[in-house]
C-alpha positions as CSV (number, residue, x, y, z in Angstrom):
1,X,45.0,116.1,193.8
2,X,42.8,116.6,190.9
3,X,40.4,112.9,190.2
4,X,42.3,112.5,186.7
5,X,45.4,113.5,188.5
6,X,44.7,110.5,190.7
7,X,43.9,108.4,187.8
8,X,46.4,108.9,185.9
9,X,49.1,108.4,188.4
10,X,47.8,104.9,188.7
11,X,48.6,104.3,184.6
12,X,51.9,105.8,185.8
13,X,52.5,103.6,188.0
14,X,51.6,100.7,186.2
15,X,54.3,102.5,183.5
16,X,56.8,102.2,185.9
17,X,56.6,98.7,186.5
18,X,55.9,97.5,182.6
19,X,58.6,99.6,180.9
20,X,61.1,98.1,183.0
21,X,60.0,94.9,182.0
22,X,60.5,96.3,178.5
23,X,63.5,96.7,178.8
24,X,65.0,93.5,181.1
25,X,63.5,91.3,177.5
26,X,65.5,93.6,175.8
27,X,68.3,93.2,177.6
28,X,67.9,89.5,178.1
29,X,67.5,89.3,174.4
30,X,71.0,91.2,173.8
31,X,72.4,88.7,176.9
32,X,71.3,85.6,174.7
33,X,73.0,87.0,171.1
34,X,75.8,88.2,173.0
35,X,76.9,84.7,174.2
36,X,76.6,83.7,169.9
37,X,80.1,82.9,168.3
38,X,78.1,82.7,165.0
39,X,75.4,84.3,163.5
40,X,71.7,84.0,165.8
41,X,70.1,81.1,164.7
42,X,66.2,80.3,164.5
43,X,66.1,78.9,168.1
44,X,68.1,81.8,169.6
45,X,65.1,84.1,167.9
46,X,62.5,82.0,168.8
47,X,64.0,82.5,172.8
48,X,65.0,85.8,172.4
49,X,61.1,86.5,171.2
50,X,59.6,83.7,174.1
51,X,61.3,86.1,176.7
52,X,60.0,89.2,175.6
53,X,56.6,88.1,175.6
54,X,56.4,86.7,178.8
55,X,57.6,89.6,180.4
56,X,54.6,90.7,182.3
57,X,52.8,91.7,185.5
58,X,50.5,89.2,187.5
59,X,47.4,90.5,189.4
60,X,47.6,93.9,188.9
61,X,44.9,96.3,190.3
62,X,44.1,100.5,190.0
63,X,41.8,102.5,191.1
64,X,40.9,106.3,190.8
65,X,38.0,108.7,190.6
66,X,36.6,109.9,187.6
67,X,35.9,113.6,186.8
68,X,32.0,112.8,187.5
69,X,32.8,111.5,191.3
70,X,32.5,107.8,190.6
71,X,35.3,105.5,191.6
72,X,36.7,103.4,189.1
73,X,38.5,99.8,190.0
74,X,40.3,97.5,187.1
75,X,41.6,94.4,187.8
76,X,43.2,92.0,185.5
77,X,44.5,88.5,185.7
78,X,47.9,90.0,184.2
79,X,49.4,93.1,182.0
80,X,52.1,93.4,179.5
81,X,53.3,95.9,177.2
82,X,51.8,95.7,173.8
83,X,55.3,95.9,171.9
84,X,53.0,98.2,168.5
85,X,52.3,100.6,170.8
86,X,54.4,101.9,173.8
87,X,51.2,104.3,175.5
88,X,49.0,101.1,175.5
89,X,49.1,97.8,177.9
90,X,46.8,94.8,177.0
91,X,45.3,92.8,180.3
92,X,44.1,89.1,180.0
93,X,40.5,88.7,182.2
94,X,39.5,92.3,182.7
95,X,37.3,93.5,185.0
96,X,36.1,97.0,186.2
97,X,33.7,98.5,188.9
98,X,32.4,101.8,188.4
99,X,30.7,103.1,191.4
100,X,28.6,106.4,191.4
101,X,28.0,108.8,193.1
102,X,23.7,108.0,193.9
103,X,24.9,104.9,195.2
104,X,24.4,102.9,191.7
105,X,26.9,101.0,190.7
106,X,27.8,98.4,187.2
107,X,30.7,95.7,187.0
108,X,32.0,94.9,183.5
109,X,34.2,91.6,182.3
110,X,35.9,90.2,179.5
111,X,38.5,87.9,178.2
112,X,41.0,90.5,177.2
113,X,41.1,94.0,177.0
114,X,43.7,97.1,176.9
115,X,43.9,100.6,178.7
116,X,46.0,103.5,176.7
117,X,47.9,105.2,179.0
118,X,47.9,108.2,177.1
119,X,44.0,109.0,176.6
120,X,43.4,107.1,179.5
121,X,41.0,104.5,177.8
122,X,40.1,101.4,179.1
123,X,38.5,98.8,176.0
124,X,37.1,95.6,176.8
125,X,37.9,93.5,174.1
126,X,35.4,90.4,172.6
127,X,32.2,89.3,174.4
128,X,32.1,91.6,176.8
129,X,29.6,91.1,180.2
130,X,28.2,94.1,181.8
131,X,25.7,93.7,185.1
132,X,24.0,96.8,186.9
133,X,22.8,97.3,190.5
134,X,19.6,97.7,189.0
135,X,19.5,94.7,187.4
136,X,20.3,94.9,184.0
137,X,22.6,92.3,182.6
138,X,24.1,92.8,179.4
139,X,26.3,90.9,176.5
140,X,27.7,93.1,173.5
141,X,31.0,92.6,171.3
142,X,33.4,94.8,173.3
143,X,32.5,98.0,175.6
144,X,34.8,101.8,175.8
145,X,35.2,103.2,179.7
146,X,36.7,106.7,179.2
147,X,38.6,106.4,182.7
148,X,38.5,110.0,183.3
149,X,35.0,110.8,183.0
150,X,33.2,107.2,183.5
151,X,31.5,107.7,180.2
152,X,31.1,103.8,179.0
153,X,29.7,102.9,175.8
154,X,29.3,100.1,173.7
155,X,31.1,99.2,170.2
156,X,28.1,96.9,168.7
157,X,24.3,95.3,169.3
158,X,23.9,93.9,172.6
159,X,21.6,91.8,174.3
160,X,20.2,93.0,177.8
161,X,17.9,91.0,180.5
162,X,16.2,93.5,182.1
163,X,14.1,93.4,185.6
164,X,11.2,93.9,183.0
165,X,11.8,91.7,180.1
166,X,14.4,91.4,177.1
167,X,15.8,93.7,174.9
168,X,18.0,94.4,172.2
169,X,20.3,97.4,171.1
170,X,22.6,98.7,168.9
171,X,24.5,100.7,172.0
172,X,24.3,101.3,174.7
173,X,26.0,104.6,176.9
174,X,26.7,105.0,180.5
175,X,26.8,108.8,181.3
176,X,26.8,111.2,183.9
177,X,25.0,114.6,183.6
178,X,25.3,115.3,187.0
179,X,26.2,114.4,190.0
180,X,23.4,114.7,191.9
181,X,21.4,112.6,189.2
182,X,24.0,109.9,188.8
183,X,24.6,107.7,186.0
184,X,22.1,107.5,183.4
185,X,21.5,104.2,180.7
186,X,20.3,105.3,177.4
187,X,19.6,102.3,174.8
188,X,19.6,103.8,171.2
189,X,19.8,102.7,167.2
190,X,16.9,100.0,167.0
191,X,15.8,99.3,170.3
192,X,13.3,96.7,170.4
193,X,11.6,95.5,173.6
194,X,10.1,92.1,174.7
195,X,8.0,93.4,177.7
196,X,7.2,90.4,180.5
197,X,4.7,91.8,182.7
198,X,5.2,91.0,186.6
199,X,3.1,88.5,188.5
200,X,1.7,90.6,191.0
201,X,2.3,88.3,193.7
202,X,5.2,87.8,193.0
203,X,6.4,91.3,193.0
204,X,4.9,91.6,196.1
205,X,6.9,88.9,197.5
206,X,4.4,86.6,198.2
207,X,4.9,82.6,196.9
């Protein structure tokens, strides 16, 4: 099976367990008008409307490899459909691992988020928190993973510690030329850079 083959059957899957969903509030919601002798009144609405939205999936977890090689793992603290749009499920506490292929790895986390089933686009939505195996930690207002070619980039400024000093950005993008180089960071519109040089001792490991 193709990577975004692989990936994609895990949005699938997740389909197939949140469309059903779907539809059980639906049919709750016709279950709850149907047992009305009169007309629906404003508490029958306001349960017909509490059902549908708490239809939703606890704990749910994919993972799949991304046309680059790296594997890609979301995890969410729970999914539902987003009722506007029928390709797209919004997640509460996201968090994703991208691993590739040199070995390098980040972890990104936010609040809330959503993943399109249909372009296969994972958005982390709000103060989003990104972390590299290299070091970097990063805070921007809300990140884009393209889940089928790992390309992540940022939708604002963001504010990086870096294992040389601080710096600030107006994006940042995650990319992959090619496999044998691995994922690449490249900061761009208005970097600036507050160098902190090492103590040598320190770097050396001594106290």
């Amino acid at each position: 099976m193709a990577p975004a083959d692989s990936l994609h059957s895990q949005v699938v899957a997740w389909a197939k367990i949140i469309l059903p969903l779907s539809a059980l509030a639906l049919l709750s919601t016709l279950f709850l008008f149907a047992r009305q002798t009169t007309e629906p009144t404003d508490t029958a609405l306001a349960q017909a409307e509490e059902i549908a939205r708490e239809q939703k999936v606890t704990a749910p977890e994919f993972a799949g490899v991304a046309d680059d090689g790296s594997v890609i793992v979301v995890v969410a603290k729970s999914v539902q459909p987003d009722p506007q749009r029928v390709d797209t499920i919004a997640l509460d506490d996201i968090w994703m691992r991208l691993d590739a292929t040199d070995g390098s790895f980040m972890e990104v986390d936010a609040i809330a988020g959503e993943v399109d089933g249909r372009t296969r686009i994972a958005r982390f939505l709000g103060l989003a928190r990104l972390e590299t195996s290299s070091g970097y930690q990063m805070e921007t207002n809300g990140l884009t993973a393209e889940l089928d070619t790992g390309l992540v980039v940022s939708d604002g400024l963001l504010e990086v510690h870096a294992p040389f000093g601080e710096l600030t950005a107006g994006m940042v993008t995650f990319q992959t030329e090619t496999q044998e180089a691995g994922q690449q960071m490249l900061f761009t519109n208005g970097v600036r850079l507050l160098y902190t040089p090492q103590d040598p001792a320190t770097k050396n490991g001594d106290p």
